[in-house]
C-alpha positions in Angstrom: -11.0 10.4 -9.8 -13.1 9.2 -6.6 -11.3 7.7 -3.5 -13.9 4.6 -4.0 -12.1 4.1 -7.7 -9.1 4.8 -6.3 -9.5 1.8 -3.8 -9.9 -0.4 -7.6 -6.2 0.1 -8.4 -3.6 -2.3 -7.6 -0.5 -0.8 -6.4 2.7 -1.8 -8.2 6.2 -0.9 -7.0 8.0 0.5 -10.1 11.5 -1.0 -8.7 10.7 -4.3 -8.9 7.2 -5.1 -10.9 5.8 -6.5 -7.4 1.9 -6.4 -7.1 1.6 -4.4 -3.0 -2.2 -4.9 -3.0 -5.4 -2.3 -3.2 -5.4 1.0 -0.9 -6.8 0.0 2.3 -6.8 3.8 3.4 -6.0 7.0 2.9 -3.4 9.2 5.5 -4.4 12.5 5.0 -3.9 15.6 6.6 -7.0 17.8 7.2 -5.4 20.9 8.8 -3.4 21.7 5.0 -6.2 19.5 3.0 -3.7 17.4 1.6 -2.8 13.4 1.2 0.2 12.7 2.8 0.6 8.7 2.2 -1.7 5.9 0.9 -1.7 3.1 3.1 -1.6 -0.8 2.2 -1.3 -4.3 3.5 1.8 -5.6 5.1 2.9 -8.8 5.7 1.3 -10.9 7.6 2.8 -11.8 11.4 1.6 -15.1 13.4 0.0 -14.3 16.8 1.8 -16.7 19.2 -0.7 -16.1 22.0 -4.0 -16.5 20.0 -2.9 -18.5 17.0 -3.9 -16.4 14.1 -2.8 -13.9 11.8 -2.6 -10.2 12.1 -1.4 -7.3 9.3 1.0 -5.1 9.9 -0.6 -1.9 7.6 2.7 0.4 5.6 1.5 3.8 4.8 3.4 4.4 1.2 4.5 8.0 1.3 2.2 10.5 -1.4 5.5 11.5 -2.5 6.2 7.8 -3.6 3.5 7.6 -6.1 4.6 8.2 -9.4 2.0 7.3 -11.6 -1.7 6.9 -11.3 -2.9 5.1 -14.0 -6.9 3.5 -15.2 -5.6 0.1 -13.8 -2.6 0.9 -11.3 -0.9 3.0 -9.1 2.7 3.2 -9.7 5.1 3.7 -6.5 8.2 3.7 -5.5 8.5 1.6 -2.8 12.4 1.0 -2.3 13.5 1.1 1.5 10.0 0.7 2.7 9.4 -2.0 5.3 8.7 -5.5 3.6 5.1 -4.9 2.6 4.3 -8.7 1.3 6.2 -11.6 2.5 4.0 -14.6 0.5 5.4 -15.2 -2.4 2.0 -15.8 -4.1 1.8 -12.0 -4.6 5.5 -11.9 -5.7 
């Protein structure tokens, strides 16, 4: 599988169901060659000073995906910072 198909998958946490959003990037490690988190969306924080939005990005540890799947990535994302606040995702 390609990063660019990777990028496709939703990202479910297996603990409770909740859609976390696509891969945004990729935290790797080029001195071992190895992935050490993917990294998604957070929730969204107001900007006081300029009036707008910003995202906090969570990187999701490599060791928290369990599953990669044709439609979805499967982690665990228990004790991870709140990484969607609006409930439309819920």
């Amino acid at each position: 599988m390609r990063i660019s198909e990777l990028r496709m998958l939703d990202i479910v946490n297996i603990k409770d169901g909740r859609r976390l959003g696509p891969i945004k990037d990729l935290d790797l490690d080029l001195e071992r060659g190895v992935v050490k988190g993917i990294v998604v969306p957070g929730a969204s924080r107001s900007w006081v000073f300029f009036g707008g939005n910003r995202t906090e990005d969570i990187t999701i540890p490599w060791d928290r995906v369990k599953k990669i799947g044709v439609d979805v990535i499967l982690v665990d994302a228990q004790g991870l910072p709140d990484l969607n606040s609006d409930p439309e995702h819920h």
